[in-house]
Every structure is written in C-alpha cells, then in structure tokens.
N, C-alpha and C positions, 0 to 999 in steps of 0.2 A: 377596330382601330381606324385613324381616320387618317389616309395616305396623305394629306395636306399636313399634316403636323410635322413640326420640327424634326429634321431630322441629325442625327451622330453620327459624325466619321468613323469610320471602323479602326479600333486601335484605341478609344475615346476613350473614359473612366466607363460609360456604359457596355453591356455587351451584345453582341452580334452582327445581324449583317451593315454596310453602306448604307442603306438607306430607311433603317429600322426607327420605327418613333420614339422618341427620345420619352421614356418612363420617370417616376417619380424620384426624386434624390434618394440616392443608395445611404440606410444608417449603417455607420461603421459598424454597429455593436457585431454582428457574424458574416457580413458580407465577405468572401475573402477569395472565391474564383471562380471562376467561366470557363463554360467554349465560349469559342468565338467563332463567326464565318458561315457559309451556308451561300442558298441564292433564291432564286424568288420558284423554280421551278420545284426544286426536289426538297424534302424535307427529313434531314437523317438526326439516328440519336448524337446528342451532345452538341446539337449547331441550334442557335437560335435562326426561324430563317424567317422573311420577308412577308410575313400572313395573307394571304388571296381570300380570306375570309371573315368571318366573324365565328367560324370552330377551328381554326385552323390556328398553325403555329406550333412549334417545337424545340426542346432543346432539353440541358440540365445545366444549373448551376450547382456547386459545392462547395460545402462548407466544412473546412479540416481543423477538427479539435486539435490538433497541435501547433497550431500559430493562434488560434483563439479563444483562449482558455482562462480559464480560472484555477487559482491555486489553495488549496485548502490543504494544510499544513496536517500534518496527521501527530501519533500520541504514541510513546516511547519508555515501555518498563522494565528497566533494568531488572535479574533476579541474580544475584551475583556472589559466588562461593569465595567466603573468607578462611577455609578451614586453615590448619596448619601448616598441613603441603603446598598451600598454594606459595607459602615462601623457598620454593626451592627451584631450581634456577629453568631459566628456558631461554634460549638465544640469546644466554651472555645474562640477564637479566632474571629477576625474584619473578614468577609467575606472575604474582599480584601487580605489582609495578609495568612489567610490559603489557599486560593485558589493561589495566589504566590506563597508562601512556598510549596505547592503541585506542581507546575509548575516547578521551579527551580530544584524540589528535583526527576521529573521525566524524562526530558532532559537533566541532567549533567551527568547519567553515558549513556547516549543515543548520545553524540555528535556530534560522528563520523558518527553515522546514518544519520546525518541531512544534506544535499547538502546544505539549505539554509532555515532560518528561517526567522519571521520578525510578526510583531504585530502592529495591528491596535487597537487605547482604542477611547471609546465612554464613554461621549462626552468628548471635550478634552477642555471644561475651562464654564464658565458660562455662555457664550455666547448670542445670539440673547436676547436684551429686551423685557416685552411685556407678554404674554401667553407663547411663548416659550423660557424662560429664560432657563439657565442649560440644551438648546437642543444642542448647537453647537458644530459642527465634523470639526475641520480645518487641511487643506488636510496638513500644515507645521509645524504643531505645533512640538514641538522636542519630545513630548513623544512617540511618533511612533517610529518603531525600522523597518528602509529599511534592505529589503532581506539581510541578512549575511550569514556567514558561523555560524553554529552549535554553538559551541564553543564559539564565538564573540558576538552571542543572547544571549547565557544565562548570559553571564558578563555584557552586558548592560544591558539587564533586571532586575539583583538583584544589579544593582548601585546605589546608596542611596546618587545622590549629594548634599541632602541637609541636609541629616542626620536624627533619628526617626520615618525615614520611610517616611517621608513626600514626598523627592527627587526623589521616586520609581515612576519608568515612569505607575505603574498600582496604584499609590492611589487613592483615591477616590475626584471625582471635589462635593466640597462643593456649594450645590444647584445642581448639577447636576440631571438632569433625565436620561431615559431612550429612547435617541434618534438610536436605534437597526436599522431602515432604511439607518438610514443616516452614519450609521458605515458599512453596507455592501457596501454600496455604493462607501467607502473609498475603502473598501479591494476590489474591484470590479475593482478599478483604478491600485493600488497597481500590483492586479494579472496580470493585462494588459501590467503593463509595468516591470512586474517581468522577461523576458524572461529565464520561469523554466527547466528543464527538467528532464524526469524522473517522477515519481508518486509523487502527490502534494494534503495533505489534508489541509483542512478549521476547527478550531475548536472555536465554539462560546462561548463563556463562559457570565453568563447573571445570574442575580438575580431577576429580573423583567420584566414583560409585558412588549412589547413597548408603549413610552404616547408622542412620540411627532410626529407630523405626521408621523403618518401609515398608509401604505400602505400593504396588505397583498397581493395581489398580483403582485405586483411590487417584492419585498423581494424576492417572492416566483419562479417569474423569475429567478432575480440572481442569485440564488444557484442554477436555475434547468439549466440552460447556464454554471454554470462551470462544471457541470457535464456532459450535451451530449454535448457542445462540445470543454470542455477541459480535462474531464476524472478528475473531480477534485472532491471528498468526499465532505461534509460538515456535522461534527458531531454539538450536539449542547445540551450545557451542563445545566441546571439551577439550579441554589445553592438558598439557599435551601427551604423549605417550600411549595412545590408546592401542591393546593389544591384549596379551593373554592378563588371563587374573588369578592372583595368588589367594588361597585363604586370609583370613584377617589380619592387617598389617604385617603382609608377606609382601612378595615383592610381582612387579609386572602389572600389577592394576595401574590404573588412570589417577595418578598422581603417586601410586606407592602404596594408594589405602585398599584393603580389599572390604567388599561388603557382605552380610550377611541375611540368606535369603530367607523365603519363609520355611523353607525346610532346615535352617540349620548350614546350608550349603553355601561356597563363595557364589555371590551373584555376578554374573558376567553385565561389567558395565557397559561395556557397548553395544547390549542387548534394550539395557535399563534407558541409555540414553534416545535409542534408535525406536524404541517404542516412543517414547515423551515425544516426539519428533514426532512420528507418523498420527500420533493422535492430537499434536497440535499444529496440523496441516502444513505441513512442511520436511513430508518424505521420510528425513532421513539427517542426524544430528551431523556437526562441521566439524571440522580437523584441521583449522588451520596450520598452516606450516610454519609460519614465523608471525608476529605481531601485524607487521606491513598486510600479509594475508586477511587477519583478525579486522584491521584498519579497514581495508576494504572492503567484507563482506558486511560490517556495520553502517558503512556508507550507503550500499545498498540497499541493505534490510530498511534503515531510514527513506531512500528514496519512492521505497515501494508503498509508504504511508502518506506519499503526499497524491494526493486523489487530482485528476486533470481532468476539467471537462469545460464544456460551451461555457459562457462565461452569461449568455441571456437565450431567454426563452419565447425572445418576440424578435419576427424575421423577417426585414424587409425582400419581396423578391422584385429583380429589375432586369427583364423588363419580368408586368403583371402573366399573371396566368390567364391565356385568351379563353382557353378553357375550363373553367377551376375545379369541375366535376372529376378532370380526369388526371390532375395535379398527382404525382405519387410522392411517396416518401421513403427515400431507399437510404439504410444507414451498412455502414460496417462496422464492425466490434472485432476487439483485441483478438489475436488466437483464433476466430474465425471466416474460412476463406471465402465464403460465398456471401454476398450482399444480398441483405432482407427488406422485405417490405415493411413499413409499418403501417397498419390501417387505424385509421381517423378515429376509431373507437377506444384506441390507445390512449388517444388524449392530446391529438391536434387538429388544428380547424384555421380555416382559409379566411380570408373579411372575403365579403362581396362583391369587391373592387377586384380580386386575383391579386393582389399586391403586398399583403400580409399575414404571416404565418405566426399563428400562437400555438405554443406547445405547452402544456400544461399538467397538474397534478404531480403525478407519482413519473409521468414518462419525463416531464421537466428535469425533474429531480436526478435522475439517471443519465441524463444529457450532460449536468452539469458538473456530476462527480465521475466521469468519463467512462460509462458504457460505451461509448459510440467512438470511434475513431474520426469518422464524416457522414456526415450526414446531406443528402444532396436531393434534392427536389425536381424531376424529370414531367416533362410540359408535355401532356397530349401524346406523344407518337412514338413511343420505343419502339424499338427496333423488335423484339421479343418480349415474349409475355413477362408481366412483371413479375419478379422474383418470390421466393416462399414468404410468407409473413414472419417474422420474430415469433419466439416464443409466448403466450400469455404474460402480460403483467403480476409477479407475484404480489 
C-alpha cells in the first residue's frame, strides 16, 4: 500500500484507522459491517490497522444474513379431515368452520410467503358401500385445491359456491369417516407431481383416529420419504379432545370416533397421531387450545418455509486483503455455537487484487437459502488459531 494515497477520515463510509488508504467503492450487494479503529503500532483481531508493510495488516469485516437477504417463498399442503365429527362444536363453533376460519385467517396476511399452496380433504364424498362406507378419497374430486400460488389458495379455499357454508371445499362429508391413509396417499401423488421448489411443509389437520383401513406403517413410510428424501416437514395437528379412547364409535376418542387396530382392538389415537409426527420430523402431533392457537402455530409452520439467505455470491472487501494467502472465512449457522472455518476447497476464491471474494457451486447455494447466519472474512492476524472447519459439503 502506498502511504501517499488518499486517505478516509475515520467514521467515513470506509472502514478503519485515520489515516488508512482509501480502497475501492464498497458494492452494496453484502457489504453490511465493520470494525473499526486500531493504530499504526499494534495489530488486534477485529481492527483494521495502519499497514507498516506489504504482509502486514489486520482486521474482519461481517456480513449478517439477516439484513441481507434473499427471500424464497416456500410450498404449503394442506391434508385436511372432512369426516363427520368434524361438525360438532369446538370453542363455540363446528370444528370444520373454526379450524377454516383459523386457516384463512393465518395465510392471508402470509401470501406472498407461499410459492405454492394446495389441499388435499379426506374423505371426499360417501364413497365405497359396505363397512367402508364414508372412506372414499377420489384423486378428481373438485374439492382439492392443485398447487397454486399463495394468494389464489386462499380465495379458493374460503369460496362458498354453494352458499352457508355448505360449498366450502373443507365441509364436512355427511357419513364421512376418517379415511387419514388414503388422504396421505392422495398428498403423496399430489407432492409427486407438484414439481416444488424451495422448502415445502405438510400439515395434517385431523379430529379423529384413523377407522378405515389403517395401516400404520405404511402412513408412517410416507411422511418419513418426504422427509429423507424430499426434505419435506409433516406437522400434524388434532382438534380437539385428545385423550383416552373408546372402542368403535364409543366415546373419549379424538372427535368421538374410535379406530380399529390391526388386532381387532381400539387404536389409541394419540399414539397414531404422535408416531405420523415423529416420522415426519416434527417430534410430536399439536393440540391446539382454541382456533387463535391453531391461527398461530399455522403462521409459523408457514414462516419456517421461507428459506433466508445472502442475497449474492460475489463480495466486495474494503479495504483489499494485504495478504490474500491468509484471508479466512469464518461463518455461523442457526443452532450452532461455535464459529467455523470454511476452507477455499469449499468453493471460494479471492481475485488477485485481495478485493473480491466469489463464492461458488454448491457452498453458493447454501449461502443463499440461509445455512449461514454471517459470514465474515478475518485479514492476516487473529488473535487465535483459526476455528474447526464446517463439516464436508454433502
């Protein structure tokens, strides 16, 4: 560096010490903060200081995904129990209805979030005669709502073609049971030929045990296939009453209905429900208290689909790296406390100047749909040795 060049007051748009030479114009794209300060003798982490050299010179700048981000809308599929309990009352209100009215009232100011919504209702008319009457899931039936846009879901969803509620694609099928297999199985088709992209949750919505062939490990597949290998949630929600269970349409089940296991025996639904949970990554099924609860954990469940990360993968640094050999790259990620190194093998590289950082391929990619909390780039002299590396690139 050439002590005759211009220099920046300290406090400037540039950073570091009084009388540091004034580097190349900062691009907005991730530029977003500094130390600042230092002096021309001593050289600590996090100061840009006064270079006596041509190796010399130190600092870090930082760059925090959450002021610089990109927003990538994530993908939203309702799987939704019409049976006939669901018309019986819950906080003043028909199950069906509050849990809609909670639905509508949690995705309308959410819409822009949504890449793509879409709803599967179980069962969808009175279906097969016989023992299982009130089981059938028909893959055309017009209550289904195919992947839309945000905005487009929620206006088909609270359209009332037939007027008092009747026309609403989530009322309830008179005789209907509680055919939960044969509805994932719908949304199993659905996801397949959704081609989504981006982060895509499952949310089951359900009043009752399943009663019409069940299969619990079959179910318990499907949700665990969207999850290793489509990276796809499946929360899983029961309204309400959840508690002991009576044999078949006895009383104390989860809606009233009891189900029937593969032995013959009542199935305990909030075993049934708590397993679909745990095997589609998401612990353990909800119990909302009232609609307002149901409102909110849907707003979340949405939130958690919209993916946050860098917004670009080309990085001006100001001032350049005096030394560019010894440039680090230290980021933090969600959940984990100690900051990691990432090595240049990963898939980022310095220009020759020390003043521009490309990051690339697959580590790009992870930058942008928010692996990284911040990402910050430490010049020549830390303080301690630098940090463990990240784990391999999968």
């Amino acid at each position: 560096m050439d002590p005759s060049a211009a220099t920046t007051p300290l406090g400037s748009a540039n950073f570091g010490n009084a009388m540091q030479p004034q580097g190349p114009p900062v691009a907005p794209a991730m530029m977003l903060a500094a130390a600042g300060g230092g002096g021309d003798e001593d050289c600590e982490e996090g100061v840009f200081c006064a270079p006596r050299g041509p190796d010399e010179g130190c600092g870090k700048i930082t760059f925090e995904a959450e002021t610089q981000i990109t927003r990538q809308p994530g993908n939203l599929l309702l799987v939704f129990d019409r049976s006939t309990s669901m018309l019986d009352a819950w906080q003043g209100q028909p199950r069906w209805q509050a849990a809609g009215g909670a639905i509508v009232a949690a995705l309308e100011p959410l819409g822009s979030d949504l890449a793509l919504a879409g709803a599967v209702f179980f069962p969808t008319g009175s279906g097969r005669p016989g023992p299982l009457e009130g089981c059938g899931v028909n893959a055309t039936d017009p209550s289904h709502i195919d992947f839309t846009s945000g905005d487009e879901f929620i206006e088909r969803f609270r359209t009332d073609a037939l007027g008092a509620g009747a026309g609403l694609p989530y009322f309830p099928v008179l005789g209907g049971r509680t055919p939960l297999l044969a509805g994932l199985q719908q949304a199993q088709t659905v996801l397949a030929s959704g081609m989504l992209e981006g982060v895509t949750a499952v949310v089951v919505i359900t009043d009752g045990q399943p009663n019409c062939r069940w299969n619990a490990a079959t179910a318990n597949q499907i949700v665990t296939e969207w999850r290793t290998m489509l990276g796809i949630s499946t929360h899983v929600i029961g309204l309400p009453g959840i508690g002991g269970l009576g044999p078949l349409g006895g009383p104390g089940g989860i809606g009233g209905l009891g189900g029937i296991g593969p032995g013959g025996g009542a199935l305990d639904g909030t075993q049934v429900l708590n397993d679909l949970a745990e095997a589609g990554g998401t612990d353990q099924f909800i119990t909302p208290a009232d609609p307002a609860a149901l409102q909110a954990k849907l707003q979340s469940i949405v939130s958690e689909t919209v993916a946050m990360g860098f917004d670009n993968c080309n990085i001006t640094l100001n001032p350049a790296a005096v030394v560019p050999d010894e440039l680090l790259m230290i980021v933090e990620e969600p959940g984990v406390t100690e900051k990691r190194q990432v090595p240049r093998s990963y898939g980022w590289q310095l220009n020759p100047a020390g003043d521009q950082v490309a990051i690339t391929g697959q580590l790009c990619d992870e930058a942008m749909t928010g692996r990284f909390t911040s990402i910050t780039f430490e010049y020549a002299c830390p303080e301690a040795p630098p940090p463990d590396p990240i784990p391999p690139l999968m």
